[in-house]
N, C-alpha and C positions, 0 to 999 in steps of 0.2 A: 473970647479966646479963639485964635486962629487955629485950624485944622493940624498945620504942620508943629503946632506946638507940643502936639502928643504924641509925634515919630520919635525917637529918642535917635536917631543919626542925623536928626536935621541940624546943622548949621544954625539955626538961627534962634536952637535954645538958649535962654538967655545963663550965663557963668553962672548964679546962684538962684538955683527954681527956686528953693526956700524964699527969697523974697519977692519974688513974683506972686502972682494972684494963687490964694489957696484951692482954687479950684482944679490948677496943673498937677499942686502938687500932693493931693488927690491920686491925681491920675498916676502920676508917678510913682506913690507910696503902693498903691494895690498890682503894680506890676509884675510876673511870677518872674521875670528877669532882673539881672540886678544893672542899674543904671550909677555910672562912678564920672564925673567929673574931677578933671585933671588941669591944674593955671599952668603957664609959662614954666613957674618954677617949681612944677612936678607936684605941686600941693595939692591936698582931695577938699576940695569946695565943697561938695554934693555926692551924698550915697544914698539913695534910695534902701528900703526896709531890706527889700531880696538881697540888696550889696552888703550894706552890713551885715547880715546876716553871714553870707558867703564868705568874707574876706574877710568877716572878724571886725569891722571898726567903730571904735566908741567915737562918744564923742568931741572929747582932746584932740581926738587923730585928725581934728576939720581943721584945715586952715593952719597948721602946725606945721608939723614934721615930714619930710618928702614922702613920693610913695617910693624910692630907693630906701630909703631911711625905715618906714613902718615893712617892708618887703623886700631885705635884703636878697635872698634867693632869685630876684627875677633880672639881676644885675648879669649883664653877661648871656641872656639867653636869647631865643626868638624872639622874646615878646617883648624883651628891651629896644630892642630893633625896631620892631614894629610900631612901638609907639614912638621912638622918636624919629623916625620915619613918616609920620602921619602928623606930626608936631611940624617938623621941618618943611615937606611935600605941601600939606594941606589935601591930601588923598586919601579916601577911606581905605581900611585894610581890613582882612579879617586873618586869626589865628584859630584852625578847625578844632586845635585840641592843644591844651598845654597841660602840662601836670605840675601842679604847685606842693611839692612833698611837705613843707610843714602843716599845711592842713589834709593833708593824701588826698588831695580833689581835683579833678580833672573841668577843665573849661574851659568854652567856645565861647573868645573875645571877639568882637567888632570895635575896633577904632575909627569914629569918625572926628574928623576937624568939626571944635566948634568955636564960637565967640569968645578969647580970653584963653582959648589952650585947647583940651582935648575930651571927649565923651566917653569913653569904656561902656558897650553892651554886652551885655554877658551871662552866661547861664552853668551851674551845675551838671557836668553831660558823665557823672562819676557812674551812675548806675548804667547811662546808655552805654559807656565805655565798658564797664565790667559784663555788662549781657554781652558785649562784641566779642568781649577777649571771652567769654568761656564761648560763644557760637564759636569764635575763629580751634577755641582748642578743640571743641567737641568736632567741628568740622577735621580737623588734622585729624584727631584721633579716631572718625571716620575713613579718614583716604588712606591711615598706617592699618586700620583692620581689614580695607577693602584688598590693599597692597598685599598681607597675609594673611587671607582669605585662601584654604585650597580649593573654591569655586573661581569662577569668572564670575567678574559682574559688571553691569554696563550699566548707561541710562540713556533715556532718548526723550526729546521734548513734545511737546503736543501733534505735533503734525508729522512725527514718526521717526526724527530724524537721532541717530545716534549721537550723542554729543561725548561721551564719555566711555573708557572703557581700564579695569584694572590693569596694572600691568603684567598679570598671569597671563591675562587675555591677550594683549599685545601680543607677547614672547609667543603666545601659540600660530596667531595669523600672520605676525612678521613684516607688520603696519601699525603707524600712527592714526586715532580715531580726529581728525577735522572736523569742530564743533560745525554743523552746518552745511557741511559737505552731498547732504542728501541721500540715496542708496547705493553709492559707490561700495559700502560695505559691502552688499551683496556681492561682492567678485570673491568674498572669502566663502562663500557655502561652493560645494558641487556644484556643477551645471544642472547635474539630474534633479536637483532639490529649490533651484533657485523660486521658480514659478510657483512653486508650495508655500516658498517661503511667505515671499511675497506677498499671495491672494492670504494666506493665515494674519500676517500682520496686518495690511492693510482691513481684514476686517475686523481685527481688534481695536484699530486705531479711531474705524468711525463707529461699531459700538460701545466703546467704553472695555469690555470686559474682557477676562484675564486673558494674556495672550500663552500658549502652552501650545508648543512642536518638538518632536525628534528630526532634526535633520544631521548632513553632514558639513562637517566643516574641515576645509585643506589647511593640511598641517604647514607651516613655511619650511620646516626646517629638510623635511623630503619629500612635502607633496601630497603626503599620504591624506587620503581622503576618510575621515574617521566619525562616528554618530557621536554627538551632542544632544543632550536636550535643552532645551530654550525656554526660561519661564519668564515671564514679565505682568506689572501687576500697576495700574494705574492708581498715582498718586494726588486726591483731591482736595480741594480747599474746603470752603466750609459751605458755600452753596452748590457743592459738588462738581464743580468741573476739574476738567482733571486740567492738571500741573503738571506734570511728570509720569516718564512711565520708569522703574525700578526692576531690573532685569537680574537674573543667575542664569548662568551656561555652565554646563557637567558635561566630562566627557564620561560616556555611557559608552562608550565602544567596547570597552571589554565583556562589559554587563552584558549588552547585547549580543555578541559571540557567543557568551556564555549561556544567553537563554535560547539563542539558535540551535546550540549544542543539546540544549538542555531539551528543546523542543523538536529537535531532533530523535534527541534518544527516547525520549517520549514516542513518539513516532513509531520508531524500531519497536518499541516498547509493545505499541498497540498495536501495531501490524504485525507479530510476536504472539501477542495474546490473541490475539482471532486469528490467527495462524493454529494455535493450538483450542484453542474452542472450535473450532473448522474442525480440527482431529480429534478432540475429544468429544463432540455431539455425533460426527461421521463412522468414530471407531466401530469396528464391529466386536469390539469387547465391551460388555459392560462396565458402564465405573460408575463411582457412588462414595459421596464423601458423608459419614453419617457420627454426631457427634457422643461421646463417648460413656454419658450417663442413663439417655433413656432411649439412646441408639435412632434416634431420629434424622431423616433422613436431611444431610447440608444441600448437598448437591448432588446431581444424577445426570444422564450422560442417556442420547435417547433408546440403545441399544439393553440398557439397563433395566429402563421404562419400560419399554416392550416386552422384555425377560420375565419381567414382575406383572405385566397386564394393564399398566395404568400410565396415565399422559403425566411429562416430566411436571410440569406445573402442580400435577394433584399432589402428587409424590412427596412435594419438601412438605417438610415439617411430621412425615407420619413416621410409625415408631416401625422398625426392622420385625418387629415379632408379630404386628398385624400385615405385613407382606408377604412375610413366607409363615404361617401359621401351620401347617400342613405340611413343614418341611423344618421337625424340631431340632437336628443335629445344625440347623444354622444359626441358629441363636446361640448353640451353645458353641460353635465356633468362632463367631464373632466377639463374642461375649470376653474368650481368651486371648483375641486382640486388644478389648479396651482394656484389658489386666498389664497389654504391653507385651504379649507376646505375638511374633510372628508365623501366623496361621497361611501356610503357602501350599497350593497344587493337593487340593482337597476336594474328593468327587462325591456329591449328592444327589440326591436321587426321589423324586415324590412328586405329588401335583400341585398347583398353585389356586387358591380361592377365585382368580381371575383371569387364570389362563382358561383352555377349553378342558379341562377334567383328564386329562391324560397323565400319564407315566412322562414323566420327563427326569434328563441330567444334566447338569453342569458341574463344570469344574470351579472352584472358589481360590480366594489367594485375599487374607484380608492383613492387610499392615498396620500399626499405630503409627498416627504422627505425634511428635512429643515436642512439647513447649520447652523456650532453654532451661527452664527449673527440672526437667525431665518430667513433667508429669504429661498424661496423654493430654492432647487435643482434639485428637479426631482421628477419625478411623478412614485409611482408603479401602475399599473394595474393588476387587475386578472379577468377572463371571464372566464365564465360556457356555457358552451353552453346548453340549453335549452329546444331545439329543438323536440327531441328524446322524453322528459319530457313530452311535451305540447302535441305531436301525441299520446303519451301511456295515456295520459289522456282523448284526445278525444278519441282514441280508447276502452277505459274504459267504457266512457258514451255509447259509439256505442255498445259496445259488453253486456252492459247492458240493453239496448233496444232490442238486437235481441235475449238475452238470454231470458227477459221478452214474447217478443214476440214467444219465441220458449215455452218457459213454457203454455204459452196461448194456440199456437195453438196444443200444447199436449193435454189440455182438452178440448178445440173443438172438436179434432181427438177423443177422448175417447169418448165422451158425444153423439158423432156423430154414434157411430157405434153401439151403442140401438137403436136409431130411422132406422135407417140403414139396421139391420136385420130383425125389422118388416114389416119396406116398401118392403123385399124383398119376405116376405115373403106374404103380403098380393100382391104384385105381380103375386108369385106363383098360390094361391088362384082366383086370375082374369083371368089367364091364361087360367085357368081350363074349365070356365064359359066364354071364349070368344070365339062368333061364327064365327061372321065374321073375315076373313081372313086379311083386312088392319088391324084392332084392334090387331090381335095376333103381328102382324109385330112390330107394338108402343109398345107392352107390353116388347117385345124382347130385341126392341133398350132400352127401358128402365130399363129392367134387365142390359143389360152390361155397362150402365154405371151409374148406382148403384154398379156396380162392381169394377168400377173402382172408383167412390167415394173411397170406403172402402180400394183399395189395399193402396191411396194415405192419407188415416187415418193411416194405417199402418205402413207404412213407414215415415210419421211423428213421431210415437212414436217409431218407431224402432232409428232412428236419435238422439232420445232426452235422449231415453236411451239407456248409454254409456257400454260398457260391459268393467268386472274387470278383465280379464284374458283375451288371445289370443285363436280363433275358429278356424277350420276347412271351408274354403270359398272358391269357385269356384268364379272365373271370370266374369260367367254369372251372379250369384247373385247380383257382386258388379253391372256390367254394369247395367243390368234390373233393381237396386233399383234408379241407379241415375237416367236415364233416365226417369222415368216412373214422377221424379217429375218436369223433365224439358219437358214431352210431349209439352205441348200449346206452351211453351214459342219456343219451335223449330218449331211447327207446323205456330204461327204467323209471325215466322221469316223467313219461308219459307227456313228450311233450312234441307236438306236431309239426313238420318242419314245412315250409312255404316256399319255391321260390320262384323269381321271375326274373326272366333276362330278356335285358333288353337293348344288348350291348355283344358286340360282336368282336370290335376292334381288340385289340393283343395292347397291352399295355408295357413297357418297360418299367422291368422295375429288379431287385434283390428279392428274389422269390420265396427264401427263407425267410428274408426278412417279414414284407409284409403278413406270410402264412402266420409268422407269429404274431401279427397284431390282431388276425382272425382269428387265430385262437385262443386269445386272451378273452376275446369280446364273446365270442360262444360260447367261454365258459364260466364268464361272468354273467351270461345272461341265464345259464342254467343255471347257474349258484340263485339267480333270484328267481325260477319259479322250481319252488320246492316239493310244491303239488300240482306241477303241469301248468302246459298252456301254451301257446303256439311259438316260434322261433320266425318270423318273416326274414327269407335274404334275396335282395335284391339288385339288380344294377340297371345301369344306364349311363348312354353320354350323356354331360354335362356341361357348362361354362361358367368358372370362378367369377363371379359378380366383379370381385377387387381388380382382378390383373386381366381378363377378357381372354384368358386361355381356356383352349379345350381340354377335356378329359373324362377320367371313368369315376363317378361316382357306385359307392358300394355302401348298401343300406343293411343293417341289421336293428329291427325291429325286434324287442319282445314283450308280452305281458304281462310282466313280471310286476312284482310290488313297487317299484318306482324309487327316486333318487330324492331324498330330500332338498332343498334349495342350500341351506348350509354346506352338506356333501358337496352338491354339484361346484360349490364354489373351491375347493378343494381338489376335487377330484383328480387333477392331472398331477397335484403335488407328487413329491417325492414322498417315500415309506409312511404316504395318506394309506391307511385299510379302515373297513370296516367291518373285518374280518378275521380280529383278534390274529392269535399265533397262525390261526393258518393261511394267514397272507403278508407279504412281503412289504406292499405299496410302493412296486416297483412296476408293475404289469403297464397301469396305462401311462405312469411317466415316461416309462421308454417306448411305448407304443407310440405317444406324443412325438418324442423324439425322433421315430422312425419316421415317421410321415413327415415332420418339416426336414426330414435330410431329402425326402421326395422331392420336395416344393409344391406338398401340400398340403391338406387341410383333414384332421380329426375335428367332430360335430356333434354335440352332445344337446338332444331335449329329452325331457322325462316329466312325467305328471306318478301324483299320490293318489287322484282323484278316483274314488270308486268306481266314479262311469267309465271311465277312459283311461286307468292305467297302466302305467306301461314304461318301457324309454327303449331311445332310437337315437344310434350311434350310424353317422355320413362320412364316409372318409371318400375323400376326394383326393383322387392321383391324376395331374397331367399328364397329355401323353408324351408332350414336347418335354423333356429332363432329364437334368444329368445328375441322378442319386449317388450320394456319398455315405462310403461307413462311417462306423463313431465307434467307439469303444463302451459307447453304452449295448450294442449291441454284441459284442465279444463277451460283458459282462453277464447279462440275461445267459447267452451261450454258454 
């Protein structure tokens, strides 16, 4: 058997395989196509198993009846055409798809011319056909959801290129997508965005994975330039390469306005909040947010901290009644805030377990905050510290007493010193007329200390009146005027006085002024030696190390029991004593004061030490300066 015997379009099959060699028809019977020979007069010769099967034909139908005659339906159609076109021609034809409604079967004939009439190859394509028509409907009903889709969505083929895009998409850029066309799209993004675009896709393109950008894309219809996000997602076959890339586009513009806005206000927000944490760590009122059952502490504010002794950090979490323990009307004020009442402009008074052991005041003001059910949440606190207040008031009263008292004994001093120059003078006068020689001696002692009455008149009104401008003043003047009013009180106190000059030059300076800074100092250095002991005052020119000016430095030395290191750190404070009621703790703050209106310098060493104690106060005045009042000095006054 010849090769071409087993093509079933060959020509040169013989009219009836059946009687041919059974080995063709063999070949014939096992074929999954069905094989239909056709004579001159339209008659079926030969059907292979698959044709009968397909077309229904027994075996009466051989050699009988036409195939018009067993297959009315195909009268009139293509495929009556076809065949007798390929009967007529002798040219092969093929028909890609017929559909034969009384068996509802779809088939792909081939007609070839053969020996005696015509060949039919032909196959069943019923199933290929129904998977095309539901791909073709699934596909439509793909492109009508892409169509009403409120996204965009595109697709682009392996090498990057857009081939497709919804018509939402369209209608936004105001162009048709050109399968192939390359990155001409690009002319729809911004300029500002192109080159992002770009270097993002093209690196998703060669590694495979998901491609995800915010750009903008120009509106057609005004230009407007608006954000989109862009997602695309590679679509693979089954050894994984990719097929397609599967895209959505969202316009995001609003979104993003809105979290500009949003992250804007945010912003405001936080620059708001440390705007007020800025004021409420910096305030100089205490505050203190503390929660309402076991009064413990939320929040604290460092002026608060400070108030109560202890660092804001320690602070949270401890309970209101181990802070002020020692101050029990606070608890019970507070206590009637978390009941929800408002406890405002309430003054206390007592020491603190962590401050330094002293008398202290502040003023309180505690509020509830209430949850919307109305129940408390928490407690604000604010505290003034007070303290500061209450000494500049007692030192108000004090400094009004000894101003009155200074006003006074000015006209004593004044009033004094007429009867003063008569007694001295009738002194004179007895002198004259006294014989005896003890009498001269009484009249003597009692001129010189008529004398000294009057210097100590003097220097009372000198004290009392303040001079308006800066003098011309030796060292001696200042020493000799304070001295002379602390005579007794050194002479009682059994305490020796030293001095040494070594300083000639006249200083400028408020003469009141200063004399008051010596007199604070001599009489704080007699306040510390109780039982005696020496008083050294000293001077000399000097040269400020800092600023390389000349001046009078002024030493007072004494023996006294000495300045603890705590004190000395204190020392300059304001209403600092250690002197209970009968000091002010104004003396050397405004002493301080006086000297840097000089431009210059108060100098404070002292020891405890039994061998060596003592303390010694340098005050250093330039001579070159121009001294200004203050009203700290009006005040002292």
């Amino acid at each position: 058997m010849s090769q071409s015997a087993l093509h079933p379009g060959d020509s040169s099959l013989p009219p009836n395989p059946a009687s041919s060699a059974p080995a063709l028809v063999q070949i014939l019977e096992s074929l999954p196509d069905g094989i239909l020979l056709l004579d001159h007069q339209w008659r079926i010769t030969y059907a292979n198993q698959t044709a009968r099967a397909i077309s229904r034909i027994l075996p009466e139908h051989l050699n009988s009846k036409t195939h018009w005659e067993l297959y009315p339906e195909t009268v009139g159609t293509p495929l009556e055409d076809t065949y007798r076109a390929v009967m007529s021609t002798r040219c092969e034809r093929t028909v890609e798809s017929f559909f034969y409604s009384p068996f509802s079967v779809w088939l792909s004939v081939r007609v070839l011319p053969v020996e005696g009439g015509i060949a039919l190859y032909y196959r069943d394509i019923t199933q290929q056909k129904l998977h095309a028509d539901q791909l073709s409907r699934s596909e439509e009903r793909y492109r009508i959801l892409t169509e009403l889709s409120p996204q965009c969505l595109w697709t682009a083929d392996t090498e990057g290129r857009v081939v497709y895009a919804n018509q939402r998409f369209l209608d936004y850029i105001g162009r048709d997508i050109v399968p192939g066309e390359g990155i001409d799209y690009l002319t729809c993004f911004d300029p500002a965005d192109r080159d992002r675009v770009t270097h993002t896709w093209n690196q998703s393109i060669a590694t495979g994975n998901d491609y995800v950008i915010d750009a903008r894309l120009l509106r057609a219809v005004d230009g407007a330039s608006r954000w989109w996000h862009l997602r695309a997602a590679p679509i693979r076959d089954d050894s994984g390469n990719v097929q397609q890339w599967l895209g959505t586009a969202i316009d995001v513009h609003e979104e993003r306005r809105a979290a500009d806005r949003l992250r804007d206000q945010f912003t405001e927000i936080d620059r708001q909040r440390r705007e007020l944490e800025t004021i409420y760590h910096g305030s100089p009122i205490g505050m203190a947010l503390y929660e309402p059952t076991e009064l413990r502490v939320l929040r604290i504010n460092h002026c608060q901290a400070q108030i109560l002794g202890i660092s804001p950090s320690d602070a949270i979490g401890q309970r209101y009644e181990d802070l002020t323990s020692c101050v029990p009307l606070a608890l019970t004020l507070i206590r009637r805030a978390a009941a929800g009442e408002n406890v405002l402009n309430q003054d206390l008074e007592g020491s603190l377990d962590r401050g330094p052991g002293e008398q202290r005041h502040w003023n309180v003001n505690y509020s509830p905050i209430f949850d919307e059910d109305g129940a408390v949440r928490a407690i604000a606190a604010a505290t003034i510290e007070t303290t500061h207040q209450k000494r500049a008031e007692a030192a108000l009263i004090q400094s009004e007493k000894l101003a009155a008292v200074g006003r006074m004994a000015s006209s004593i001093a004044h009033e004094i010193n007429n009867p003063l120059e008569s007694v001295t003078n009738l002194l004179y006068i007895a002198r004259q007329y006294a014989i005896v020689p003890e009498v001269q001696n009484f009249l003597d002692l009692a001129d010189q200390e008529l004398r000294r009455v009057s210097i100590i008149a003097n220097q009372t009104l000198r004290f009392h009146k303040q001079s308006t401008s800066p003098r011309e003043i030796t060292c001696t003047d200042l020493f000799s005027t304070v001295l002379s009013l602390y005579e007794g009180r050194l002479r009682n106190s059994s305490i020796s006085v030293e001095k040494r000059k070594r300083a000639n030059r006249q200083i400028s300076c408020f003469e009141g002024d200063i004399r008051q800074v010596l007199n604070n100092l001599v009489s704080n250095a007699i306040d510390a030696m109780p039982t005696g002991g020496r008083l050294l005052l000293r001077s000399r020119e000097a040269t400020d190390w800092r600023t390389g000016r000349t001046g009078l430095t002024l030493t007072l030395a004494d023996t006294g029991i000495g300045i603890s290191p705590e004190t000395r750190s204190r020392v300059f404070e304001a209403f600092f004593t250690t002197k209970g009621f009968n000091g002010t703790g104004l003396g050397l703050w405004i002493g301080n004061e006086i000297v840097d209106r000089h431009q210059g310098r108060l100098l404070l060493r002292s020891s405890q030490n039994p061998a060596h104690r003592g303390t010694v106060f340098t005050l250093f005045l330039p001579f070159l300066s121009r001294p200004t009042t203050s009203s700290a000095t009006t005040l002292i006054q």
